[in-house]
C-alpha positions as semicolon CSV with decimal commas, in nm:
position;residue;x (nm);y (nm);z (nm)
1;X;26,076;4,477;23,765
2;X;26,344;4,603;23,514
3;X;26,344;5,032;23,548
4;X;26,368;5,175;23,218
5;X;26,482;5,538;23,165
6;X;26,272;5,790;22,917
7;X;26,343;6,119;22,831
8;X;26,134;6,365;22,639
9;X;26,224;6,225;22,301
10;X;26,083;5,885;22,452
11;X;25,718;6,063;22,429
12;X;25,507;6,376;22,433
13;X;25,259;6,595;22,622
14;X;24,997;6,513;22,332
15;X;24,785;6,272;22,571
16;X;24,685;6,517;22,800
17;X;24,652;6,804;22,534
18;X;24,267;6,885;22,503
19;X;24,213;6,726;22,845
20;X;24,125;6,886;23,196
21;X;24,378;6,826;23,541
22;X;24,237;6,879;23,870
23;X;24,487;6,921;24,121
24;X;24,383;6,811;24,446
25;X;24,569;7,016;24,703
26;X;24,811;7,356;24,672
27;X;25,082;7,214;24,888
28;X;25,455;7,139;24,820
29;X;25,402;6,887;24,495
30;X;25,024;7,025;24,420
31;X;25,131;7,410;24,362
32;X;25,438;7,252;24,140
33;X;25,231;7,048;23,951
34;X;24,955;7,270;23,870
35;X;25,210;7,537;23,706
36;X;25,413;7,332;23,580
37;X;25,155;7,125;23,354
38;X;24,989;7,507;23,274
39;X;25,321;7,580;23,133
40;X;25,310;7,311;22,915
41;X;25,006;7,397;22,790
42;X;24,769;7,146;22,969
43;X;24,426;7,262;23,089
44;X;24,465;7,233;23,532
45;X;24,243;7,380;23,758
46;X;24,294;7,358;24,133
47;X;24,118;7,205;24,439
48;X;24,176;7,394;24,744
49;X;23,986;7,536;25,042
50;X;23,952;7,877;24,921
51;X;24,020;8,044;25,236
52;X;24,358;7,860;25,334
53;X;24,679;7,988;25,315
54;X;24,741;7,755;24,955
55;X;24,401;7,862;24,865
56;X;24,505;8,225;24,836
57;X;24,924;8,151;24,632
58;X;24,656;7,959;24,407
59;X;24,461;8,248;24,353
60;X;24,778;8,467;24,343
61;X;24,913;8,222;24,092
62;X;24,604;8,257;23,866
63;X;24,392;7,964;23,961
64;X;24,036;7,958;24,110
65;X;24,054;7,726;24,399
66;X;23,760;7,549;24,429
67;X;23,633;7,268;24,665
68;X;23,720;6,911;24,546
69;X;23,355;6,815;24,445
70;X;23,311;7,078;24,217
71;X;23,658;7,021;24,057
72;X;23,599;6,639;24,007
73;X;23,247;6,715;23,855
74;X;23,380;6,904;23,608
75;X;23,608;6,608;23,499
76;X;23,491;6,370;23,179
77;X;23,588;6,044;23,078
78;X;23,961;6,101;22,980
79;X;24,027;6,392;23,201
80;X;24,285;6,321;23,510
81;X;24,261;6,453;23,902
82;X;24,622;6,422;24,070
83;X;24,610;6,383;24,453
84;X;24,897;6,574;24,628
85;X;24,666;6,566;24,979
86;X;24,895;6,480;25,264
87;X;24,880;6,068;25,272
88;X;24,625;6,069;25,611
89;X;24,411;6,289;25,463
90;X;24,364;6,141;25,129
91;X;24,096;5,795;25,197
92;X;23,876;6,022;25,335
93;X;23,809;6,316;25,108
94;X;23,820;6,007;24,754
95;X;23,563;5,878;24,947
96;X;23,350;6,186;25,013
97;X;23,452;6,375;24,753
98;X;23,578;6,214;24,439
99;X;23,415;5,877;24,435
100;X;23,082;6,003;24,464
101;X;23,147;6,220;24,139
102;X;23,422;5,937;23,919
103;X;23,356;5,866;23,540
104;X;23,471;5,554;23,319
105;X;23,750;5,660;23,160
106;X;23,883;5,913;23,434
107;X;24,257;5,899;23,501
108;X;24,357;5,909;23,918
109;X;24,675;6,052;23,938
110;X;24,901;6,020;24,275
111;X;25,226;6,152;24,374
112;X;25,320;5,884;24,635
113;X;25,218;5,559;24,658
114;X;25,120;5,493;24,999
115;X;24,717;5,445;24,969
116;X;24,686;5,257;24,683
117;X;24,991;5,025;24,738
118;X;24,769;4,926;25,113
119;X;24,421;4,951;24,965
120;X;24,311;5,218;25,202
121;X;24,199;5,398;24,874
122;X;24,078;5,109;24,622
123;X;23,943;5,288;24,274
124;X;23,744;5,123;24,080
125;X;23,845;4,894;23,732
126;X;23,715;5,136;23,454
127;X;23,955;5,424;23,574
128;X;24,361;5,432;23,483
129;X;24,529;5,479;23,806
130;X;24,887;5,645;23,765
131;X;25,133;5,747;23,924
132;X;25,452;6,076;23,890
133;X;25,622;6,090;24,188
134;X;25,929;6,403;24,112
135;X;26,245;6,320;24,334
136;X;26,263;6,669;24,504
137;X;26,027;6,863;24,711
138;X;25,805;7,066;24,490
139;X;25,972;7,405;24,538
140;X;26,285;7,222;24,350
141;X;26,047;7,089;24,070
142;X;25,930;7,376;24,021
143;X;26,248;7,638;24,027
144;X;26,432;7,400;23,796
145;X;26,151;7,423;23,547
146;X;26,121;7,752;23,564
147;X;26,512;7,764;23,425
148;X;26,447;7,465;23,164
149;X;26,584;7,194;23,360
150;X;26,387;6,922;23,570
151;X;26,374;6,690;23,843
152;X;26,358;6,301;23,783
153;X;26,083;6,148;23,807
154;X;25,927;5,749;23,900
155;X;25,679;5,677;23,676
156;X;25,426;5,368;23,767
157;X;25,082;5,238;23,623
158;X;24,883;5,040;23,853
159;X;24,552;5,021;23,638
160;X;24,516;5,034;23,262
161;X;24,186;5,038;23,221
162;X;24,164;5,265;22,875
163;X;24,498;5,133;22,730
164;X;24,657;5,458;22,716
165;X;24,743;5,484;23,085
166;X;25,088;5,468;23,009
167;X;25,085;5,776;22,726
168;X;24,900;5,962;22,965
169;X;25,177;5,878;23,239
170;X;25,443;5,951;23,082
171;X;25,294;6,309;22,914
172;X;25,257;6,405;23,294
173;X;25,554;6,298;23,385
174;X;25,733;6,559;23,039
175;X;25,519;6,818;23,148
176;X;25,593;6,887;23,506
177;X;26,027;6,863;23,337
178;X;26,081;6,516;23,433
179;X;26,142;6,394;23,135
180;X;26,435;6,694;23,069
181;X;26,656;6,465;23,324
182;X;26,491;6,159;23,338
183;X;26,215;5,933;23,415
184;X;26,284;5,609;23,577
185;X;25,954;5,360;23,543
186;X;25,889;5,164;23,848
187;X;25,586;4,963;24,006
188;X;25,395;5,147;24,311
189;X;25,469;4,883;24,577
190;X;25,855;4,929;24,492
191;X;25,795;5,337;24,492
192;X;25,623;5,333;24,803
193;X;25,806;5,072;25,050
194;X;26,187;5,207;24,886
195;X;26,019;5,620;25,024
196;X;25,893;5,480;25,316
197;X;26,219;5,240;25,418
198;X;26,457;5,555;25,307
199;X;26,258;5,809;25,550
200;X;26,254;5,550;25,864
201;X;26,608;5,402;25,842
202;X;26,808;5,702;25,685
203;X;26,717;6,028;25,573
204;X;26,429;6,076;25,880
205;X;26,440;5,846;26,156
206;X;26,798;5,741;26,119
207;X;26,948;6,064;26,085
208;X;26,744;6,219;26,355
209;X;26,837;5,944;26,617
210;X;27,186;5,973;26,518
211;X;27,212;6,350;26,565
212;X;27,036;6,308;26,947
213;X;27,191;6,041;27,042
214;X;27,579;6,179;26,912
215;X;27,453;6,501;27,095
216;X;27,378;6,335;27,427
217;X;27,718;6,143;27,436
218;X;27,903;6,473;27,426
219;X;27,700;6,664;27,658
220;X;27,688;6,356;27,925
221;X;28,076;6,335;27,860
222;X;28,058;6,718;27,986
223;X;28,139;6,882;27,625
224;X;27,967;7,233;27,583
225;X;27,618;7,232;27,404
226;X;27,745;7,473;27,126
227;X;28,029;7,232;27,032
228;X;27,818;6,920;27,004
229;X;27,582;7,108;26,767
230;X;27,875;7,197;26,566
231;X;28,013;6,859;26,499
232;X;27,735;6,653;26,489
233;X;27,467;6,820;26,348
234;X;27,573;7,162;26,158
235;X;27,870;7,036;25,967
236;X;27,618;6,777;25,843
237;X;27,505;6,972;25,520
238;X;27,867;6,997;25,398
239;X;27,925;6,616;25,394
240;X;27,573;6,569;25,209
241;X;27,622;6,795;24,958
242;X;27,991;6,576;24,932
243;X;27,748;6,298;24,896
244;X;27,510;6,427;24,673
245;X;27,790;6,580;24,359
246;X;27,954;6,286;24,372
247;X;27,902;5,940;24,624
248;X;28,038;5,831;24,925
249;X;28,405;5,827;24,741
250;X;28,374;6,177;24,647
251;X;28,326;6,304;25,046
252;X;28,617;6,071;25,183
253;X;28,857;6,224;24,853
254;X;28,729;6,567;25,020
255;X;28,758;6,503;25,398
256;X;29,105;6,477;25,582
257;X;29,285;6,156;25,612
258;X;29,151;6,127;26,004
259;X;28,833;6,151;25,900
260;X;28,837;5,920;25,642
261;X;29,025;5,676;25,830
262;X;28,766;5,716;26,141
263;X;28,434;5,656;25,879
264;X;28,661;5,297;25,787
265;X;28,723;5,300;26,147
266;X;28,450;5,371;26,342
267;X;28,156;5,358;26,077
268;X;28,067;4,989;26,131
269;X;28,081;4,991;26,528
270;X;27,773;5,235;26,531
271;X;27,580;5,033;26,247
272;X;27,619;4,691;26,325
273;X;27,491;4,368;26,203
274;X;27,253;4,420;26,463
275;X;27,170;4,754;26,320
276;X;27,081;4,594;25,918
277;X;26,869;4,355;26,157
278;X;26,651;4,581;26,269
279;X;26,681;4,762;25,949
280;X;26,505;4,405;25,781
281;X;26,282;4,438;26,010
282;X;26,156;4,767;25,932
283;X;26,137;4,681;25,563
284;X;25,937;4,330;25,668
285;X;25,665;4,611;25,870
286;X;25,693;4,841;25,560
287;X;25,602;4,527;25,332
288;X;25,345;4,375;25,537
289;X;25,130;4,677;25,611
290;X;25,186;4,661;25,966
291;X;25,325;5,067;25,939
292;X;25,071;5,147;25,765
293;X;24,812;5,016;25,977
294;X;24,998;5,184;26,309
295;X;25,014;5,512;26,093
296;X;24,623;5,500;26,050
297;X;24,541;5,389;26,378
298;X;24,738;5,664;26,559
299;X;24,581;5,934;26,264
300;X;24,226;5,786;26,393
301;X;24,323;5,836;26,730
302;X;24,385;6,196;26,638
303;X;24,773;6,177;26,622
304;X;24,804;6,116;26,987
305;X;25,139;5,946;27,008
306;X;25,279;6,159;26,670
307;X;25,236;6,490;26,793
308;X;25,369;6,376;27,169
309;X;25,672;6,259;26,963
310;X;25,688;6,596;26,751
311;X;25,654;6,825;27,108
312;X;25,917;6,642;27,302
313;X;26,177;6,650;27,026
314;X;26,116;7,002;27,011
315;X;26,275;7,064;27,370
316;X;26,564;6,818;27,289
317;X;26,914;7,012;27,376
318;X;27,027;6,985;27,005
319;X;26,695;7,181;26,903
320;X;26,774;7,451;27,166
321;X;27,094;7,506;27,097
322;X;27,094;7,447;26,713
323;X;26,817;7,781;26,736
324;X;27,069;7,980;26,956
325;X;27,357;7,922;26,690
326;X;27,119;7,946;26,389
327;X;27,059;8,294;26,455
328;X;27,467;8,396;26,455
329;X;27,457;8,258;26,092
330;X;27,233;8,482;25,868
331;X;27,348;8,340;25,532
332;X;27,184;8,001;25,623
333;X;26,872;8,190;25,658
334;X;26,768;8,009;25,942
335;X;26,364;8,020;25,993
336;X;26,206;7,927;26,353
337;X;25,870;7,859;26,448
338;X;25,631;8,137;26,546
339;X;25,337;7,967;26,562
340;X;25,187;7,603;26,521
341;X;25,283;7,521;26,193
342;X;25,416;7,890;26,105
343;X;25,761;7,930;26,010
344;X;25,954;8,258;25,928
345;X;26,267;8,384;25,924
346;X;26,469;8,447;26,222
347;X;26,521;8,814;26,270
348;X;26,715;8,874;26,572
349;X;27,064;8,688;26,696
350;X;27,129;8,550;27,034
Protein backbone atom coordinates (compact mmCIF):
# COMPACT_ATOMS: atom_id res chain seq x y z
CA UNK A 1 0.00 0.00 0.00
CA UNK A 2 1.37 3.36 -1.37
CA UNK A 3 1.43 6.06 1.98
CA UNK A 4 0.25 9.29 0.90
CA UNK A 5 1.00 12.47 2.91
CA UNK A 6 -1.99 15.16 3.77
CA UNK A 7 -1.76 18.20 5.45
CA UNK A 8 -4.52 20.49 6.61
CA UNK A 9 -5.07 22.04 3.23
CA UNK A 10 -5.66 18.29 2.07
CA UNK A 11 -9.11 18.50 4.21
CA UNK A 12 -11.07 19.93 7.09
CA UNK A 13 -12.58 19.40 10.54
CA UNK A 14 -16.16 19.93 8.84
CA UNK A 15 -17.04 16.04 9.15
CA UNK A 16 -17.06 15.88 12.64
CA UNK A 17 -18.51 19.48 13.16
CA UNK A 18 -22.16 19.03 14.60
CA UNK A 19 -21.20 15.52 15.73
CA UNK A 20 -20.57 14.01 19.33
CA UNK A 21 -16.83 12.13 20.37
CA UNK A 22 -16.76 9.87 23.20
CA UNK A 23 -13.45 9.29 24.40
CA UNK A 24 -13.03 6.06 25.91
CA UNK A 25 -10.31 6.35 28.52
CA UNK A 26 -8.30 9.64 30.15
CA UNK A 27 -4.91 8.10 29.74
CA UNK A 28 -1.79 9.21 27.76
CA UNK A 29 -3.57 9.48 24.02
CA UNK A 30 -7.34 9.72 25.58
CA UNK A 31 -6.69 13.06 27.75
CA UNK A 32 -4.79 14.43 24.38
CA UNK A 33 -7.41 13.63 22.26
CA UNK A 34 -10.31 14.81 24.12
CA UNK A 35 -8.71 18.50 24.36
CA UNK A 36 -7.35 18.58 21.52
CA UNK A 37 -10.60 17.85 19.29
CA UNK A 38 -12.51 20.46 22.03
CA UNK A 39 -10.10 22.93 20.79
CA UNK A 40 -11.05 22.51 17.48
CA UNK A 41 -14.34 22.96 18.15
CA UNK A 42 -15.71 19.32 18.08
CA UNK A 43 -18.36 18.23 20.60
CA UNK A 44 -16.16 15.23 23.06
CA UNK A 45 -17.27 14.04 26.14
CA UNK A 46 -15.24 11.58 28.19
CA UNK A 47 -15.55 7.96 29.46
CA UNK A 48 -13.79 7.42 32.60
CA UNK A 49 -14.31 5.82 36.02
CA UNK A 50 -15.19 8.83 37.84
CA UNK A 51 -13.29 8.11 40.85
CA UNK A 52 -9.77 7.27 39.22
CA UNK A 53 -6.96 9.28 39.16
CA UNK A 54 -7.84 10.27 35.04
CA UNK A 55 -11.33 10.52 36.17
CA UNK A 56 -10.58 13.51 38.37
CA UNK A 57 -7.59 15.68 35.42
CA UNK A 58 -10.93 15.00 33.33
CA UNK A 59 -12.98 16.72 35.63
CA UNK A 60 -10.19 19.27 36.31
CA UNK A 61 -9.95 19.69 32.59
CA UNK A 62 -13.71 20.44 32.26
CA UNK A 63 -15.19 17.15 31.29
CA UNK A 64 -17.80 15.01 33.14
CA UNK A 65 -16.40 11.57 33.20
CA UNK A 66 -18.91 9.24 32.89
CA UNK A 67 -19.03 5.36 32.66
CA UNK A 68 -18.66 3.99 29.06
CA UNK A 69 -22.38 2.85 28.71
CA UNK A 70 -23.78 6.01 29.33
CA UNK A 71 -21.27 7.77 26.97
CA UNK A 72 -21.95 5.31 24.02
CA UNK A 73 -25.79 5.72 24.58
CA UNK A 74 -25.64 9.07 24.05
CA UNK A 75 -23.96 8.48 20.59
CA UNK A 76 -26.31 8.60 17.16
CA UNK A 77 -25.78 7.36 13.88
CA UNK A 78 -22.81 9.57 12.68
CA UNK A 79 -21.35 10.30 16.01
CA UNK A 80 -17.71 8.59 16.73
CA UNK A 81 -16.32 6.83 20.21
CA UNK A 82 -12.34 6.65 20.07
CA UNK A 83 -10.85 3.82 22.21
CA UNK A 84 -7.55 4.88 23.93
CA UNK A 85 -8.19 1.77 26.70
CA UNK A 86 -4.91 0.02 27.23
CA UNK A 87 -4.93 -2.88 24.31
CA UNK A 88 -5.85 -5.92 27.12
CA UNK A 89 -8.45 -4.12 28.38
CA UNK A 90 -10.23 -3.07 25.34
CA UNK A 91 -12.32 -6.72 23.95
CA UNK A 92 -13.79 -6.78 27.08
CA UNK A 93 -15.40 -3.49 27.99
CA UNK A 94 -16.71 -3.23 23.48
CA UNK A 95 -18.22 -6.19 24.44
CA UNK A 96 -19.95 -5.21 27.68
CA UNK A 97 -20.14 -1.87 27.16
CA UNK A 98 -20.26 -0.50 23.68
CA UNK A 99 -21.69 -3.28 21.62
CA UNK A 100 -24.63 -3.68 23.63
CA UNK A 101 -25.43 0.15 23.00
CA UNK A 102 -23.78 0.56 18.81
CA UNK A 103 -25.94 2.36 16.10
CA UNK A 104 -25.76 2.06 12.12
CA UNK A 105 -23.90 4.71 11.15
CA UNK A 106 -21.60 5.04 14.36
CA UNK A 107 -17.92 5.69 13.67
CA UNK A 108 -15.28 3.32 16.08
CA UNK A 109 -12.33 5.17 16.39
CA UNK A 110 -8.86 3.44 17.65
CA UNK A 111 -5.53 4.71 18.37
CA UNK A 112 -3.54 1.46 17.78
CA UNK A 113 -4.31 -1.23 15.83
CA UNK A 114 -3.77 -4.24 17.74
CA UNK A 115 -7.55 -5.64 18.29
CA UNK A 116 -8.98 -5.13 15.21
CA UNK A 117 -5.93 -6.12 13.03
CA UNK A 118 -6.37 -9.97 15.26
CA UNK A 119 -10.16 -9.92 15.45
CA UNK A 120 -10.23 -10.01 19.19
CA UNK A 121 -12.64 -6.97 18.75
CA UNK A 122 -14.73 -7.66 15.39
CA UNK A 123 -17.45 -4.57 14.88
CA UNK A 124 -20.03 -5.04 12.99
CA UNK A 125 -20.51 -3.98 8.87
CA UNK A 126 -22.89 -0.91 9.25
CA UNK A 127 -20.27 1.01 11.46
CA UNK A 128 -16.95 2.96 9.85
CA UNK A 129 -14.09 1.67 11.77
CA UNK A 130 -11.04 4.21 11.76
CA UNK A 131 -8.17 4.63 12.84
CA UNK A 132 -5.47 8.10 14.17
CA UNK A 133 -2.69 6.76 15.67
CA UNK A 134 -0.27 10.37 16.67
CA UNK A 135 3.55 9.34 16.60
CA UNK A 136 4.35 10.65 20.16
CA UNK A 137 3.02 9.86 23.52
CA UNK A 138 0.04 12.00 24.21
CA UNK A 139 1.69 14.52 26.54
CA UNK A 140 3.80 15.50 23.19
CA UNK A 141 0.50 15.70 21.10
CA UNK A 142 -0.83 17.60 23.21
CA UNK A 143 2.03 20.36 24.30
CA UNK A 144 2.80 20.84 20.62
CA UNK A 145 -0.80 21.75 19.99
CA UNK A 146 -1.06 23.79 22.58
CA UNK A 147 1.91 26.03 20.74
CA UNK A 148 0.30 25.50 17.10
CA UNK A 149 2.42 22.79 15.97
CA UNK A 150 1.54 18.93 15.83
CA UNK A 151 2.61 15.51 15.88
CA UNK A 152 2.29 13.21 12.70
CA UNK A 153 -0.09 11.14 12.47
CA UNK A 154 -1.04 7.31 10.55
CA UNK A 155 -4.21 7.51 9.30
CA UNK A 156 -6.08 4.01 8.29
CA UNK A 157 -9.78 2.99 7.37
CA UNK A 158 -10.60 -0.51 7.89
CA UNK A 159 -14.50 -0.27 7.30
CA UNK A 160 -16.38 2.19 5.14
CA UNK A 161 -19.56 1.45 5.81
CA UNK A 162 -21.24 5.21 5.36
CA UNK A 163 -18.78 6.32 2.58
CA UNK A 164 -17.45 9.13 4.44
CA UNK A 165 -15.14 7.14 6.71
CA UNK A 166 -12.32 8.63 5.19
CA UNK A 167 -13.57 12.58 5.67
CA UNK A 168 -14.30 11.69 9.03
CA UNK A 169 -10.63 10.18 9.39
CA UNK A 170 -8.88 12.55 8.22
CA UNK A 171 -11.00 15.63 10.19
CA UNK A 172 -9.77 13.66 13.37
CA UNK A 173 -6.68 13.27 12.35
CA UNK A 174 -6.54 17.90 11.61
CA UNK A 175 -8.08 18.27 14.77
CA UNK A 176 -5.93 16.61 17.32
CA UNK A 177 -2.68 18.93 14.91
CA UNK A 178 -1.72 16.10 12.83
CA UNK A 179 -2.39 17.43 9.90
CA UNK A 180 -0.05 20.84 10.90
CA UNK A 181 3.06 18.29 10.22
CA UNK A 182 1.68 15.59 8.52
CA UNK A 183 -0.47 12.67 8.09
CA UNK A 184 0.89 9.62 6.55
CA UNK A 185 -2.20 7.10 5.40
CA UNK A 186 -1.49 3.54 6.06
CA UNK A 187 -3.54 0.17 6.39
CA UNK A 188 -4.05 -1.19 10.16
CA UNK A 189 -2.23 -4.51 9.70
CA UNK A 190 0.92 -2.42 8.46
CA UNK A 191 0.30 0.17 11.61
CA UNK A 192 0.03 -2.45 13.99
CA UNK A 193 2.76 -5.28 13.13
CA UNK A 194 5.52 -2.08 12.06
CA UNK A 195 4.49 -0.70 16.40
CA UNK A 196 4.58 -3.98 17.54
CA UNK A 197 8.02 -5.26 15.55
CA UNK A 198 9.66 -1.63 16.51
CA UNK A 199 8.81 -2.13 20.43
CA UNK A 200 10.13 -5.98 20.52
CA UNK A 201 13.28 -5.73 18.34
CA UNK A 202 14.39 -2.02 19.01
CA UNK A 203 13.03 0.66 20.94
CA UNK A 204 11.68 -1.95 23.99
CA UNK A 205 12.97 -5.30 24.01
CA UNK A 206 16.09 -4.65 22.04
CA UNK A 207 17.26 -1.74 23.79
CA UNK A 208 16.49 -3.11 27.17
CA UNK A 209 18.48 -6.43 26.53
CA UNK A 210 21.23 -4.47 25.19
CA UNK A 211 21.59 -2.14 28.17
CA UNK A 212 21.59 -5.50 30.73
CA UNK A 213 23.44 -7.45 28.95
CA UNK A 214 26.40 -4.43 28.10
CA UNK A 215 25.95 -3.84 31.94
CA UNK A 216 26.68 -7.40 33.01
CA UNK A 217 29.85 -7.70 30.74
CA UNK A 218 31.43 -4.80 32.59
CA UNK A 219 30.50 -5.67 36.00
CA UNK A 220 31.56 -9.57 35.44
CA UNK A 221 34.82 -8.05 33.83
CA UNK A 222 35.11 -6.33 37.47
CA UNK A 223 34.32 -2.57 36.19
CA UNK A 224 32.51 -0.45 38.97
CA UNK A 225 28.59 -0.38 38.78
CA UNK A 226 28.55 3.50 38.46
CA UNK A 227 30.79 3.38 35.34
CA UNK A 228 28.82 0.77 33.45
CA UNK A 229 25.65 2.87 33.98
CA UNK A 230 27.46 5.73 32.58
CA UNK A 231 28.51 4.31 29.32
CA UNK A 232 25.97 2.09 28.49
CA UNK A 233 22.92 3.31 29.56
CA UNK A 234 23.03 7.23 30.59
CA UNK A 235 24.96 8.57 27.67
CA UNK A 236 22.20 6.83 25.68
CA UNK A 237 19.80 9.93 25.38
CA UNK A 238 22.58 12.04 23.83
CA UNK A 239 23.17 9.66 20.86
CA UNK A 240 19.21 9.45 20.31
CA UNK A 241 18.57 12.81 20.26
CA UNK A 242 21.85 12.65 17.50
CA UNK A 243 19.55 10.22 15.89
CA UNK A 244 16.44 11.83 16.09
CA UNK A 245 17.65 15.83 14.48
CA UNK A 246 19.25 14.25 11.97
CA UNK A 247 19.89 10.07 11.15
CA UNK A 248 22.40 7.77 11.88
CA UNK A 249 24.97 10.11 9.70
CA UNK A 250 24.23 13.02 11.76
CA UNK A 251 25.43 11.11 15.32
CA UNK A 252 28.69 9.53 13.69
CA UNK A 253 29.47 13.50 12.09
CA UNK A 254 28.93 14.33 15.99
CA UNK A 255 30.78 11.49 17.81
CA UNK A 256 34.70 11.20 17.83
CA UNK A 257 36.53 9.39 15.19
CA UNK A 258 36.94 6.18 17.79
CA UNK A 259 33.61 6.03 18.17
CA UNK A 260 32.62 6.16 14.86
CA UNK A 261 35.17 3.85 13.74
CA UNK A 262 34.09 1.25 16.68
CA UNK A 263 29.99 1.53 15.50
CA UNK A 264 31.75 0.40 11.68
CA UNK A 265 33.81 -1.76 13.80
CA UNK A 266 32.12 -3.43 16.27
CA UNK A 267 28.34 -2.69 15.31
CA UNK A 268 27.84 -5.84 13.19
CA UNK A 269 29.61 -8.41 15.65
CA UNK A 270 26.77 -7.73 18.29
CA UNK A 271 23.87 -7.85 15.55
CA UNK A 272 24.62 -10.57 13.43
CA UNK A 273 23.01 -12.37 10.66
CA UNK A 274 21.92 -14.48 13.30
CA UNK A 275 20.51 -11.53 15.07
CA UNK A 276 18.06 -10.25 11.62
CA UNK A 277 17.17 -14.11 11.95
CA UNK A 278 15.61 -14.01 14.89
CA UNK A 279 14.51 -10.57 14.13
CA UNK A 280 12.29 -12.44 10.94
CA UNK A 281 11.21 -14.44 13.22
CA UNK A 282 9.67 -12.08 15.47
CA UNK A 283 7.98 -10.29 12.59
CA UNK A 284 6.66 -14.00 11.22
CA UNK A 285 4.97 -14.28 15.27
CA UNK A 286 3.89 -10.58 14.94
CA UNK A 287 2.18 -11.50 11.45
CA UNK A 288 0.73 -14.70 12.33
CA UNK A 289 -0.98 -13.82 15.58
CA UNK A 290 1.00 -16.09 17.53
CA UNK A 291 2.08 -12.70 19.96
CA UNK A 292 -0.97 -11.81 20.14
CA UNK A 293 -2.42 -14.92 21.21
CA UNK A 294 0.62 -15.38 24.01
CA UNK A 295 -0.20 -11.67 25.02
CA UNK A 296 -3.93 -12.70 25.72
CA UNK A 297 -3.30 -15.88 27.17
CA UNK A 298 -0.81 -14.58 29.79
CA UNK A 299 -3.51 -11.29 30.34
CA UNK A 300 -6.17 -14.27 31.03
CA UNK A 301 -3.91 -15.84 33.24
CA UNK A 302 -3.79 -12.59 35.13
CA UNK A 303 -0.32 -11.39 33.84
CA UNK A 304 1.48 -14.12 35.60
CA UNK A 305 4.65 -14.36 33.59
CA UNK A 306 4.49 -10.23 32.65
CA UNK A 307 4.54 -8.92 35.96
CA UNK A 308 7.33 -11.76 37.11
CA UNK A 309 9.25 -10.24 34.16
CA UNK A 310 8.45 -6.50 35.25
CA UNK A 311 9.59 -7.40 39.25
CA UNK A 312 12.81 -9.10 38.41
CA UNK A 313 14.03 -6.40 36.04
CA UNK A 314 13.34 -4.09 38.69
CA UNK A 315 16.27 -5.54 40.97
CA UNK A 316 18.61 -5.77 37.88
CA UNK A 317 22.12 -3.91 38.89
CA UNK A 318 21.61 -1.30 36.07
CA UNK A 319 18.13 -0.33 37.76
CA UNK A 320 19.88 0.02 41.17
CA UNK A 321 22.50 1.86 40.28
CA UNK A 322 20.92 3.99 37.44
CA UNK A 323 18.43 5.24 40.78
CA UNK A 324 21.60 5.94 42.93
CA UNK A 325 23.12 8.21 40.06
CA UNK A 326 19.70 9.61 39.00
CA UNK A 327 19.36 11.36 42.11
CA UNK A 328 23.06 13.34 41.76
CA UNK A 329 21.48 14.76 38.50
CA UNK A 330 18.47 17.07 39.35
CA UNK A 331 18.15 18.68 35.90
CA UNK A 332 17.10 15.25 34.42
CA UNK A 333 14.37 15.32 36.87
CA UNK A 334 14.64 11.88 37.61
CA UNK A 335 11.18 10.35 39.09
CA UNK A 336 11.25 6.84 41.10
CA UNK A 337 8.60 4.69 42.09
CA UNK A 338 6.78 5.18 45.39
CA UNK A 339 4.21 2.99 45.04
CA UNK A 340 2.74 0.30 42.53
CA UNK A 341 2.27 2.21 39.61
CA UNK A 342 3.04 5.72 41.41
CA UNK A 343 5.78 7.71 40.17
CA UNK A 344 7.13 11.11 41.54
CA UNK A 345 9.93 12.97 41.59
CA UNK A 346 13.00 12.08 43.36
CA UNK A 347 13.60 14.43 46.22
CA UNK A 348 16.61 13.45 48.02
CA UNK A 349 20.33 12.47 46.49
CA UNK A 350 22.35 9.50 47.43
Amino acid sequence: MAVETLYDKDGSINALKGKTVAVIGYGSQGHAHAQNLRDSGVKVIVANRPDSPNGRLAAEHGFKPMEVADAIKQLNSGDMFIMTLPDEAQPEVYEKSIKPHLKPGMVFGATHGFNIHFKTIVPPKDIDVVMVAPKGPGHTVRSEFERGGGVPCLMCIHQDASGKARDIALAWAIGVGGGRSGILTCSFKDECETDLFGEQAVLCGGLSQLIKSAYEVLIEAGYPPEMAYFEVCHELKLIINLIERGGLSYMRYSISNTAEFGDYHTGPKIITPETKKVMKQVLADIQTGTFAKTFRGDYANGFKWFKEQREKDKNHGVEVVGKKLRRMMPWLKPVEETAPGKWELATSRA
